[in-house]
C-alpha positions, 0 to 999 in steps of 0.5 A: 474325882469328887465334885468339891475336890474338883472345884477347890483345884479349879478355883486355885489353878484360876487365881494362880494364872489371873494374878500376873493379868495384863489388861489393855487399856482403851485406844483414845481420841488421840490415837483414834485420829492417827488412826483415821489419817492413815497409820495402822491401815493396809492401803486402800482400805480406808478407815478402821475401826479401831476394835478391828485393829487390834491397837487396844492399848497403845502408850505414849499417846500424842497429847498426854501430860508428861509423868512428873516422875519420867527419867527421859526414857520414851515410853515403850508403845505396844504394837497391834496385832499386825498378824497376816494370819487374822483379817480384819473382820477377825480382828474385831472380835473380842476373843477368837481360837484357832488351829494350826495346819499341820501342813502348811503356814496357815490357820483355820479360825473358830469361834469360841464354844460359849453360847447355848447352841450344841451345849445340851450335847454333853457327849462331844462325839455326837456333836458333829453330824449324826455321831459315833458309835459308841461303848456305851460311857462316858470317856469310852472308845468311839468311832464315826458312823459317817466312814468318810469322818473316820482318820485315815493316817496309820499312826498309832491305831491303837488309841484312834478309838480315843480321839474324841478325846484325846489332845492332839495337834489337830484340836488344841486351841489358840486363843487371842483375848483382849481380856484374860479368858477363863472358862470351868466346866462341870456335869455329873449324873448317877449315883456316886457308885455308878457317876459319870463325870465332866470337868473342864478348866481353859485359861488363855491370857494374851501379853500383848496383842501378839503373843498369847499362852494358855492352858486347857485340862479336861477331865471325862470318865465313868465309874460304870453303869454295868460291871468293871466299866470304870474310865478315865480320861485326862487331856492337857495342852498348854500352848504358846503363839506369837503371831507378829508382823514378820515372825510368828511361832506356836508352840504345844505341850499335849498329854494323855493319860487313859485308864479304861477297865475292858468289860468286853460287852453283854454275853448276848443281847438278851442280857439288855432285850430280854433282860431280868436284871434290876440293876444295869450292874447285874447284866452279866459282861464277857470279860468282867471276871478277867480284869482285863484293863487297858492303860494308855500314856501320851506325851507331845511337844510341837513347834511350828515357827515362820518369818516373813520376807517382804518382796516389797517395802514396808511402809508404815502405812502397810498394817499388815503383810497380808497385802505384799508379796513376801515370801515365809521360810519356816521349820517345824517339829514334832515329837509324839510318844504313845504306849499302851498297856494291855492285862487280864487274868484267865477266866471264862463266862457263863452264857446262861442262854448259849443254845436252845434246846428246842423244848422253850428252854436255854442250855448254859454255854461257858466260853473264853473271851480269846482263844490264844495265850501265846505267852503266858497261860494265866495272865497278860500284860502287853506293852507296846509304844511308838514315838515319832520325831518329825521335823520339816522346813517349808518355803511359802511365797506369797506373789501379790496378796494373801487373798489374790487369785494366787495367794500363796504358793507352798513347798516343803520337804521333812523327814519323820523317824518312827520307833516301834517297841513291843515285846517278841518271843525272843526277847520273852526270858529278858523281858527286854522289848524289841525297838524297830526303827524306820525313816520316812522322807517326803517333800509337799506343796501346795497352791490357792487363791481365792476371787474376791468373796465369790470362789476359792480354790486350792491344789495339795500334793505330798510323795514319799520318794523313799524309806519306810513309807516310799512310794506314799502318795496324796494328791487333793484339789478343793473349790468353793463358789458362792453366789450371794441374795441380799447378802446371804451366801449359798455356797458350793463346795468340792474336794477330790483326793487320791491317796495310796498309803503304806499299812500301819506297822501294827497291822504287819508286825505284832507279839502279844499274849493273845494274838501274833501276826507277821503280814505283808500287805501292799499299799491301800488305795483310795479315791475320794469326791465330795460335793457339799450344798448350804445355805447358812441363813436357812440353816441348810447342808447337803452334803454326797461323798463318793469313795472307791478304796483298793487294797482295803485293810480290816479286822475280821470276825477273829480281830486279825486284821485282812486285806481285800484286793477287790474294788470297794465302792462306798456311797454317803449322802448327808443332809441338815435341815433346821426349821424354826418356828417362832420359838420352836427349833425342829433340827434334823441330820439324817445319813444314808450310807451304801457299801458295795460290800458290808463285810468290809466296810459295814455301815448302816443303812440310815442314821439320824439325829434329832432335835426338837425344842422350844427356845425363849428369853425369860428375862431379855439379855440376861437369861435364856431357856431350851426345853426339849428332846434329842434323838439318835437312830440307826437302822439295823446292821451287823455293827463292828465289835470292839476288841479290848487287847488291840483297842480297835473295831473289827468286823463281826457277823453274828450279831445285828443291832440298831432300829432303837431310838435313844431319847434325851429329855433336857433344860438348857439355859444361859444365864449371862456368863453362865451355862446350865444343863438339866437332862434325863438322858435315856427318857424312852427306856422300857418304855418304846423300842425293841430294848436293843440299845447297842451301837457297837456289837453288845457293848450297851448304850447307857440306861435311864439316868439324870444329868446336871452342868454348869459351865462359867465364863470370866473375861477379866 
């Protein structure tokens, strides 16, 4: 995609969504006063700050001269955001996001990603914590190195490696805006032969104070810097929330579309260490001649809605609902289809160092990406999809107040249908798929509280009493203290989890051209404990997970997936600290990981990132500067391979990498509204290092290359 076909669709899809823009109108003295005698607050909380109300905009105000041309209608006046969902220190904010729980009637609020922070960090996969391991571009399969970030659910595993990309319901936003808010983002780099590009476009506009729609596209690839390397990934959500005083609903639309040319990797590492290529294009890849690709299609529709029941009466006094019992009935659904297309043609690759003949020199070996070609000798074309409609109904009781020692107390009880397709020997002279349907029925609860500012607590259960999933179980507790000097919090946190799962369908049952496996596993189990230190004021986390997993399901070195009944004792300590220096910023992550068994579970010993650069206003409040370096490490380990034809991470032992850093040179700035990036990414090429820039198993990182973006904001 061009970059100025790129900006005319921007600028038409914006002035498309602002031309209907409502706007508020400021809250006046009049209504100021009303406020101040007591309407629009909860009891005893005493005055409000009217930008913390949400009251922007009210009609009919006391004291306004009547319009000459009035028919006698009163006015209609525009309510508050009156939401139990927002407090009021988040009702003061201008603009605000959040996420829905999947789970259970609440939602977790995040600030707006405007400011200079992490916008260096183009890759979003490297922004949290030490990262992931990576393919190498942009839009290409990922997987966290810390294993405890790692999605455990069994749905579709196939696209997994796509989720630092791909819309779900986990990550689409909703906005509330008291201006329209419109943000376009765009960064390239390289040659058009070999460009990398990003393009973002979010859109949300409120039609009240209560009810808000908007639309977020993003757009991220790469033509390849090496051989048949080409991706591209488009992720669309559009979403609609209602947040009143007594019925709130979200509703999202979520679309995915992935197409990804699998090269298969380097035919060794010597191909990148040792290499005599001019240009990255002419490293020799295993799966180059094969054509192989894979396509990937998402669509998702999710609705979510709940009415509040108040236990006590409802005074005008009452701003909210936050501070009445009440009780919340709801119904939630869900529907999430994926299908994956797998291709490739027969060919081989020649690996021009294969052996050694034991006089200095190398014999040439020729290989076959895979073994098997179960159906068809020449050429493949896999395809398989799975959807899952989810609908479930929850009761959440509130006995005195949203942050009492007992908030709320939550209970539910849902249903999922599950259809497997996907091709089988049988079905191969129709060419009609085969389609398994399975039905999981569960109930879940919940219960928390919160004392004061100083703790908060919660208590989860969810079981599956029978159908495909019977037997499933997750219990979870969490507690948060915080202890406070001269207003600053040190906080101290704790989770448990206990879950037992049943393996995912693809792990048990598959018929592809180049593997078939019909397994019966039993259930994964596994314990979880984790203790988190910080101090947000110094910019200081400690973090130490403990899990001890049974039963463990991997891919081993011939991508077949296995099951280890041993005990499995893996250890993670993480910890952050960022100094600052007048200007100077020197930040550090660091992870240490200890697994009592690498075949299984590899992990490197010791990842971090870094980053160190100096920060200043070059015009006070109107444009300010990064200049500086970031890097990523790891200790060398047998790192997990990718394989193309299932899209997952399997476990191999032939090759190690890692004790490389990985250096990136950049300029940020924030100019007003607008964000800049200037960066010289992979600045240490032949230059230090042991040349072996892989994180996944001979998948290479990407060479030198330099990198420009702009991100734009508009509030109006």
């Amino acid at each position: 995609m061009s970059l100025m076909r790129n900006i005319v669709l921007g600028i038409a899809f914006v002035v498309a969504v602002m031309l209907p823009g409502v706007s508020y109108a400021q809250l006046d003295a009049a209504s100021l006063a009303r406020a101040q005698r007591g309407q629009g607050m909860n009891q005893g909380q005493g005055i409000i700050d009217p930008n913390a109300t949400g009251m922007e905009g009210m009609e009919g105000r006391e004291g306004e001269a009547a319009d000459s041309t009035d028919t006698g209608r009163k006015k209609r006046q525009r309510r508050a955001l009156e939401s139990y969902y927002f407090s009021d220190t988040v009702r003061a904010l201008q603009n605000w996001k959040w996420h829905v729980d999947r789970d259970y009637n609440r939602v977790k609020i995040e600030p707006l990603d405007t400011t200079l922070q992490d916008w260096r960090i183009d890759y979003v996969f490297y922004r949290k914590g030490v990262g992931d391991m990576a393919l190498g571009g942009l839009g290409q399969s990922s997987q966290p190195i810390n294993w405890f970030d790692r999605r455990q659910d069994k749905d579709f595993l196939f696209a997994r490696s796509y989720d630092a990309y791909t819309a779900r319901l986990e990550n689409v936003p909703f906005y509330n805006a008291k201006q329209p808010l419109t943000n376009a983002t765009y960064l390239e780099s390289g040659q058009k032969r070999y460009r990398e590009e990003h393009f973002e476009l979010v859109h949300s506009q409120n039609i009240n104070p209560s009810t808000s729609a908007n639309v977020v596209y993003k757009s991220r690839g790469t033509m390849g810097q090496y051989e048949w390397q080409r991706t591209k990934n488009h992720a669309l959500s559009l979403a609609v929330a209602h947040t009143g005083k007594r019925y709130s609903i979200h509703a999202a639309y979520m679309n995915n579309n992935i197409s990804a040319r699998e090269n298969g990797g380097a035919v060794g590492k010597w191909a990148i260490a040792d290499t005599v290529f001019e240009m990255p294009s002419g490293v020799p890849m295993r799966l180059a001649s094969s054509k192989a690709e894979n396509i990937y299609r998402n669509n998702s529709i999710f609705v979510k809605q709940a009415y509040a029941i108040p236990l006590q009466r409802v005074t005008e006094y009452d701003f909210s609902l936050a501070d009445l019992s009440a009780v919340y009935i709801g119904h939630q659904f869900e529907y999430n289809r994926w299908s994956k297309t797998y291709s490739d043609v027969r060919a081989t690759y020649t690996n021009l160092r294969g052996e050694y003949d034991g006089d200095g020199g190398y014999i040439p070996t020729e290989h076959s990406y895979y073994q098997d070609w179960f159906i068809n000798p020449t050429t493949t074309r896999d395809s398989i999809s799975e959807t899952i409609i989810s609908n479930r109904v929850f009761v959440q009781v509130q006995p005195w107040d949203r942050n009492g020692v007992i908030s709320t107390i939550d209970g539910g009880v849902g249903v999922d249908l599950h259809t497997y397709s996907y091709l089988k020997l049988s079905d191969y002279p129709r060419g009609s798929l085969t389609r398994d349907k399975r039905t999981s029925w569960y109930v879940y609860g919940s219960t928390g509280g919160m004392i004061k500012r100083y703790a908060d607590w919660g208590a989860d259960v969810k079981f599956y009493p029978s159908g495909y999933r019977g037997g499933d179980l997750s219990v979870g507790a969490n507690i948060t203290l915080r202890a406070f000097i001269n207003e600053h919090p040190l906080i101290l946190s704790g989770k448990f989890r206990q879950e037992l799962r049943t393996p995912g369908y693809w792990q048990e049952n598959l018929f592809s051209n180049h593997y078939v496996w019909f397994n019966s596993f039993d259930k994964e189990s596994e314990t979880r404990f984790e203790v988190n230190f910080s101090v947000p004021s110094i910019a200081l986390e400690v973090g130490v997970w403990q899990g001890v997993m049974k039963n463990t399901i991997y891919y081993g070195a011939d991508s077949r997936p296995q099951q280890c009944t041993d005990n499995i004792s893996l250890t993670s300590l993480y910890a952050r600290k960022d100094f600052r220096i007048s200007g100077f910023h020197l930040d550090h992550r660091a992870l240490v990981q200890i697994t009592s068994n690498e075949s299984v579970l590899p992990v490197p010993t010791f990842s971090a990132f870094l980053s160190y650069y100096y920060e200043f206003w070059v015009k006070r409040d109107v444009l300010r500067v990064q200049i500086g370096l970031d890097g990523r490490f790891n200790t060398s380990y047998y790192a997990q391979g990718y394989n193309p034809a299932l899209s997952v991470f399997y476990n191999q032992r032939e090759v190690k990498v890692g004790n490389y850093p990985y250096l990136d040179a950049f300029v940020a700035a924030k100019w007003k509204r607008m964000r800049i990036l200037l960066k010289y990414q992979h600045v240490n090429m032949n230059l230090f290092g042991n040349g072996e820039y892989f994180q996944t198993a001979l998948y290479p990182l990407n060479p030198r290359m330099f990198k420009v973006g702009i991100s734009w904001s508009w509030y109006d």
